[in-house]
N, C-alpha and C positions, 0 to 999 in steps of 0.2 A: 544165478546166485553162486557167489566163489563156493569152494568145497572148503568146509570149513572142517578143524579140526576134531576128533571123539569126546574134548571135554568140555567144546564150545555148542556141541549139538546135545550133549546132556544139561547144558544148563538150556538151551533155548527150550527143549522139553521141558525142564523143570517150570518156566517162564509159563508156556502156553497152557500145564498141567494147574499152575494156581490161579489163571482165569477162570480153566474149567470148575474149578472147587469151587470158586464163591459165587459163579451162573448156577449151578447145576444141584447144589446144594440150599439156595433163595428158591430152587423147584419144592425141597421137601421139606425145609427147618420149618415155614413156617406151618405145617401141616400141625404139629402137637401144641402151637400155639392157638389154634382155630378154638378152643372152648373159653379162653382166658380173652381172646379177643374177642370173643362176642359178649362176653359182660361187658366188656370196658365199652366197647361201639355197639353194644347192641344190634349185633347181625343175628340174619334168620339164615336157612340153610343154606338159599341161594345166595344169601351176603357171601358167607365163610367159601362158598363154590368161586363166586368169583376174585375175589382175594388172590386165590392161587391162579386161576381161570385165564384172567387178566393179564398176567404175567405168561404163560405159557403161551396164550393166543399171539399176544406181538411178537414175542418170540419166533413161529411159527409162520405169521405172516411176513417175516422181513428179513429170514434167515438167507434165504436165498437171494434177493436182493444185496445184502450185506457180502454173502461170496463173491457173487461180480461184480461188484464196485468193488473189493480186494484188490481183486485178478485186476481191474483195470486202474486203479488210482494207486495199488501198492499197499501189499497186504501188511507192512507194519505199519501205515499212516494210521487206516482204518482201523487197527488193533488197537493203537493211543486212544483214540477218538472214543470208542469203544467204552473202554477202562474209564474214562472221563464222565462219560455220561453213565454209566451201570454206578459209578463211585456217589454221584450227586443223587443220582436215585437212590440210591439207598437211605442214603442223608434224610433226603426229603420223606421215606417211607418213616421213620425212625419219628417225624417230626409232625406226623399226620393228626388233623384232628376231629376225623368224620373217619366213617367208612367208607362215600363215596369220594373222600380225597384221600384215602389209601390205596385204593383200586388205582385213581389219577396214577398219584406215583408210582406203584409197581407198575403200571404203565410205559413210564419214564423209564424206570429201571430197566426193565426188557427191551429198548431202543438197544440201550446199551449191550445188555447182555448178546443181542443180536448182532452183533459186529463182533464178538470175542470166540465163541464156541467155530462156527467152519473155518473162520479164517485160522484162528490157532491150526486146526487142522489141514489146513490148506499149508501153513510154515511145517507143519510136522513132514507132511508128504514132498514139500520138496526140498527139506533139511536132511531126512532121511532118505536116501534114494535106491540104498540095497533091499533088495527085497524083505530079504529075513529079517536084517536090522531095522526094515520100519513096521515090519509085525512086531515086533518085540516091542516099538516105539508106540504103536496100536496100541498092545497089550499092555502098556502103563496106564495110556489115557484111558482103556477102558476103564480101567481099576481104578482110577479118579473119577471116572463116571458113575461105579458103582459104589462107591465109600461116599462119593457124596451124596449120593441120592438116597442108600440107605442109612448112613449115618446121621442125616438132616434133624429124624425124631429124637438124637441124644443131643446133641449140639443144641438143639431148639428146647430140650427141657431143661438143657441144665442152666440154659439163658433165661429163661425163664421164671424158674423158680429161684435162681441168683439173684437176679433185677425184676424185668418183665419181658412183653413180648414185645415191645420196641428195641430190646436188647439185640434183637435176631438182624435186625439191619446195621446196628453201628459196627459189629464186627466185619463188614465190607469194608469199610473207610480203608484205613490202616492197609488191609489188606491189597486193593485196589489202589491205592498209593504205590506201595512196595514194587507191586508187579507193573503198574506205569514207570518208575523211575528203571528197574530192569533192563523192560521191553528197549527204553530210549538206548538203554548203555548196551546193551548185547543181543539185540534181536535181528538179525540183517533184514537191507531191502529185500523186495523181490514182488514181484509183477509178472503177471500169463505177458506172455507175448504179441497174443492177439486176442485180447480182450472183447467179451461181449458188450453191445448196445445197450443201454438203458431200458427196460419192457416197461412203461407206466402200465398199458393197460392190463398187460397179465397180471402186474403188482396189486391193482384195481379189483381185479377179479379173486385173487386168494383171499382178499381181505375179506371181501363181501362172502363168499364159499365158507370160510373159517368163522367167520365175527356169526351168519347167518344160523348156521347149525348149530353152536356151544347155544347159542341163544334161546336156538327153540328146545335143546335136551333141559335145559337150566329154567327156566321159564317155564314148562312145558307143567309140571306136578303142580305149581300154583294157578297155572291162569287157564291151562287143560287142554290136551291136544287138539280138539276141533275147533277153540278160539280162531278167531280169523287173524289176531298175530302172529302164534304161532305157525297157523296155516302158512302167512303168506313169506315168514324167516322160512320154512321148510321147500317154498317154492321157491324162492328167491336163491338159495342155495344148491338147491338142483341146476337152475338156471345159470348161477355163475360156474358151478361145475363146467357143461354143455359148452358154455362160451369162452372159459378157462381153453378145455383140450380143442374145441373146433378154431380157436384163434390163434393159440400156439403152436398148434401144425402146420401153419400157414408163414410166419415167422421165418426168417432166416437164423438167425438170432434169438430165440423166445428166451423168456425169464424159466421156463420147468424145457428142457431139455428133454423131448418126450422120447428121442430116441433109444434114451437110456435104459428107457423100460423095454429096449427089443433085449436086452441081458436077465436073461430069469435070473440067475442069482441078485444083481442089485432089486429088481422087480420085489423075489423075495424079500431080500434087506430089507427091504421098504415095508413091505406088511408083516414081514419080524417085528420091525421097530415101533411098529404103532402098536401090533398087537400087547409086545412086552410092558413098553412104557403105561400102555393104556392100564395092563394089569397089576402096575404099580403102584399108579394112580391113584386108584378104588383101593388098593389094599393097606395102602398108610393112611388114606381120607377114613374108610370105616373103623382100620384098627386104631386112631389116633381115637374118634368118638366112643367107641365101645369102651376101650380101656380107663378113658375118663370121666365117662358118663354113666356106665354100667357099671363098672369095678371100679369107681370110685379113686382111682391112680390119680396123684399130682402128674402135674406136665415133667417133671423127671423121672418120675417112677416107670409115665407112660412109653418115655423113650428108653428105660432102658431094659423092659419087657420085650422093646423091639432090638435089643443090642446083636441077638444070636444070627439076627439078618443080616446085618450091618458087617458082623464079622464072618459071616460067609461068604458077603460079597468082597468084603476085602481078598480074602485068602483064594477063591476061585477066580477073580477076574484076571491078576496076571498069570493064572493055570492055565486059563482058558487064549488067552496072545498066545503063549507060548506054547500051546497045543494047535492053536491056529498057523503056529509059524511052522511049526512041525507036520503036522497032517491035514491039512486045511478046515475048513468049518464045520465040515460036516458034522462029527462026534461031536462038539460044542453044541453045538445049536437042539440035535437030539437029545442030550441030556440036559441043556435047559430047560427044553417044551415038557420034558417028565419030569423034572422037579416043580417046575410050575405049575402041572396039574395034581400031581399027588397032594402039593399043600393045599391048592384049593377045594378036591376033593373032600380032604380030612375037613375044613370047617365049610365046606356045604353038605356033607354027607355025613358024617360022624361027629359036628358039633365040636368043635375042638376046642372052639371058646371056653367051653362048660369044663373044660381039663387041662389044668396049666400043663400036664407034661404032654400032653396033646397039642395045647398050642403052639410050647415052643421048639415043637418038631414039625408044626407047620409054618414058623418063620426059620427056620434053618434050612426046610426045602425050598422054601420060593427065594432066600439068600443067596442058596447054593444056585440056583434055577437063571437068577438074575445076573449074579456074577460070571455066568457063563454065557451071558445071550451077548454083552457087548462089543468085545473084540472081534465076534464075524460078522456082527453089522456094520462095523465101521470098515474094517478091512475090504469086503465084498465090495461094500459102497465104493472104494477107492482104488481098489486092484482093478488092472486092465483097462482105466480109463486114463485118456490123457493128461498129462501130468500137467498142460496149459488148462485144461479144466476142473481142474482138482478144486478148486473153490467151491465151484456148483454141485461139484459132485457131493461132496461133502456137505454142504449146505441141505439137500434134500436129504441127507440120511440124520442130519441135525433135525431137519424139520420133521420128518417123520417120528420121532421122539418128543418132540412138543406136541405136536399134532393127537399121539396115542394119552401120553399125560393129558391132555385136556379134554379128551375123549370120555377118558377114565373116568375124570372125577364128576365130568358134566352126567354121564353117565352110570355112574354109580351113585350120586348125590341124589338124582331124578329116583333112583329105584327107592331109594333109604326114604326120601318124602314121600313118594307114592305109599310106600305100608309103612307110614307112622311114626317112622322111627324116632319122630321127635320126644316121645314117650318112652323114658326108660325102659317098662316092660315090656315093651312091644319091638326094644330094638334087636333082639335073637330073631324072630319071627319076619321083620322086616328086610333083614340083613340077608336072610337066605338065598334068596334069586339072585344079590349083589354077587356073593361067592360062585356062584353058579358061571354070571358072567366072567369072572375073573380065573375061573378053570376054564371057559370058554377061550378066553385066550389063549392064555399056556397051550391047548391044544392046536392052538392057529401057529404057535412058534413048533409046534414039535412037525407039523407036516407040513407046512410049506416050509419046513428047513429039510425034511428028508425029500421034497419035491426039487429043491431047486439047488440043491448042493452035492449032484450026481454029473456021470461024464457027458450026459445032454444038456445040462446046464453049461457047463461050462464052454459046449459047445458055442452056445449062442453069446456067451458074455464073449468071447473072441472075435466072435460076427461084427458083436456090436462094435465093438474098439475099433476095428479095420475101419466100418464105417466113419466112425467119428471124427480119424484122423484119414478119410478121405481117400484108403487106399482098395485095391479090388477086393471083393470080396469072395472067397473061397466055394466051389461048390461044397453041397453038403458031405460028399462023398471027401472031399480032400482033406490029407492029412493036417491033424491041429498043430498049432504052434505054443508049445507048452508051456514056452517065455510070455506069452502073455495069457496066463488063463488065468492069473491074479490068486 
């Protein structure tokens, strides 16, 4: 790809930044719409579960897919293509008239969205090619990763109580127009070199892995864990796991690149990303229900109780790029996994709900907590790896974010029907082991970030690279090479 000029690679950023806004933000807007759509469609908890569920899961399962067909077909064909299909799905969400043909469409929708998010990323990594200046480039996106995921709950009530919640998908159109016409006028070509193989059956296998598990967490509080459904989603799951990693090790070419888990830092990324996202999930799914079920909040009200997150995560995710460009992840990533547990802490353990100034000191913590976890998961994911596989690479750190999202809410929705919470009173009481899990996380980001973001980690994320591109690899004893430690 030619070198193109500082004001032509800020706008490609700004380009690949407002895909991420309208994928990553269709993650949360619809969450405060979840009480107003279940009057209109009459959904039950597991309805409102999969609404979001449905969307994250394709996502998830086609992410990585969607990086290497980039890398091989040309990663701004796929980015049109992309924008096209995420544009009409939206459309078609807006114009739904069941429940089970909202799910459809957000279905559709996430085709698309799955073609926009790693490839954007994959054009960011090799638009930006200095190091520092594509931390800093990181640390934008994260920042759009975090404003849209915590801002979703304002955007979504004020659409709401403006129009309704069909409102939440017609502001894609426009948008997803804009950034199509763009992409065609100023986005360059560019294509890996040597492109990976098509994996049908890996592709086969995550579906079945991903589809099989949200199924039986989701499923599971209605129809009861020892059902022989859910039994055999829980089996079938384990199964495509087993035959996911025993098949792709065998691959020259596999769709999940298992190599890349010899790098403990991406390793961690990886279960950073789930755990964050996952704690995300549960925590706008519950506090979207509470605030308007229990406190009685319109769907604006209720997003803008959640504002103080919103703007924390604004203000700390370009802190946290540009703390990463500065001193690498490490500090980032500790001081997210402690602001994510303190907040969760306070409304598992101190009730925080029961105290507005309690509460909105526990969305300020997990804002601040959130705003900081993004930019070393992305970074990590993509430092030290070959810049001909930056699609895949990126693609797994995309998918490990949908993956933790879908986790979350399957997961936390499961706890909230299991004690009751469909009953106003009973939703305090119900809600506690939800928080419990969701401080559970935060503690997963705070130590496998202080495990794998030390000089042994870094050790092996250089291992791993030499590997990948094929050249010897160093005894343990030989000095490191600093230019790649990412």
């Amino acid at each position: 790809m030619p070198e193109l000029s500082h004001r032509r690679r800020m706008l490609v950023l700004a380009i690949c930044c407002t895909s991420l806004l309208i994928v990553s933000l269709d993650n949360t807007v619809l969450n405060v719409a979840l009480p107003s759509l279940r009057q209109d469609l009459h959904a039950s908890v597991s309805g409102m579960q999969w609404t979001i569920d449905a969307y994250t899961l394709v996502l998830a399962s086609l992410l990585m897919l969607a990086g290497s067909t980039a890398d091989r077909l040309g990663r701004r064909r796929v980015f049109q293509v992309g924008l096209i299909v995420f544009t009409l799905g939206s459309l078609l969400c807006s114009l739904a008239p069941s429940l089970p043909w909202l799910v459809v469409f957000r279905m559709v929708q996430a085709v698309g969205g799955s073609m926009l998010n790693p490839v954007a990323m994959s054009i960011i990594t090799n638009t930006f090619t200095e190091p520092r200046e594509r931390a800093r480039a990181i640390g934008v996106w994260g920042g759009v990763v975090g404003l849209s995921m915590a801002a979703g709950p304002v955007v979504g009530g004020l659409l709401v109580e403006a129009v309704d919640w069909r409102a939440i998908f017609w502001i894609n159109v426009p948008i997803g127009l804009l950034a199509l016409f763009l992409t065609m006028r100023y986005v360059p070509h560019s294509r890996a070199p040597h492109p990976r193989r098509p994996d049908p059956v890996g592709q086969v296998l995550v579906i079945l892995l991903l589809g099989a598990l949200t199924y039986a967490i989701i499923e599971a509080p209605e129809s009861g864990w020892g059902s022989p459904l859910i039994m055999g989603c829980s089996a079938l799951a384990v199964l495509s796991l087993a035959g996911l990693i025993g098949y792709e090790r065998r691959r020259t070419e596999p769709l999940i690149e298992l190599r890349f888990f010899r790098s403990a830092p991406f390793s961690g990324a990886t279960v950073i990303a789930v755990s964050a996202f996952a704690a995300l999930g549960g925590f706008l799914f519950v506090n979207t229900l509470y605030l308007q079920d229990v406190r009685g909040l319109s769907a604006l009200h209720a997003g803008l109780y959640m504002l103080p997150m919103a703007a924390m995560t604004l203000v700390f995710a370009p802190l946290s790029g540009r703390l990463v460009g500065a001193r690498g992840p490490r500090l980032s990533l500790l001081l997210a996994g402690a602001g994510m547990v303190i907040s969760g802490v306070l409304f598992a353990g101190f009730r925080a709900e029961e105290s507005t100034p309690l509460l909105f000191t526990g969305y300020v913590l997990f804002g601040i907590g959130f705003g900081l976890v993004n930019a070393p998961i992305t970074n990590t994911a993509v430092s030290g790896m070959p810049r001909a596989q930056a699609g895949v690479a990126a693609a797994v750190a995309s998918t490990s974010r949908q993956v933790g999202q879908s986790l979350g809410v399957a997961v936390i929705g499961a706890v909230l029907a299991s004690g009751g919470a469909a009953a106003t009173g009973g939703f305090a009481e119900a809600s506690r082991p939800a928080w419990w899990v969701i401080t559970g996380c935060g503690a997963a980001v705070l130590l496998v970030g202080a495990l794998t973001s030390g000089s042994w980690a870094r050790e092996t994320a250089q291992r791993a690279a030499r590997q990948l591109e094929g050249a010897p690899v160093p005894s343990p004893g030989a000095p490191a090479d600093s230019r790649r430690s990412g």
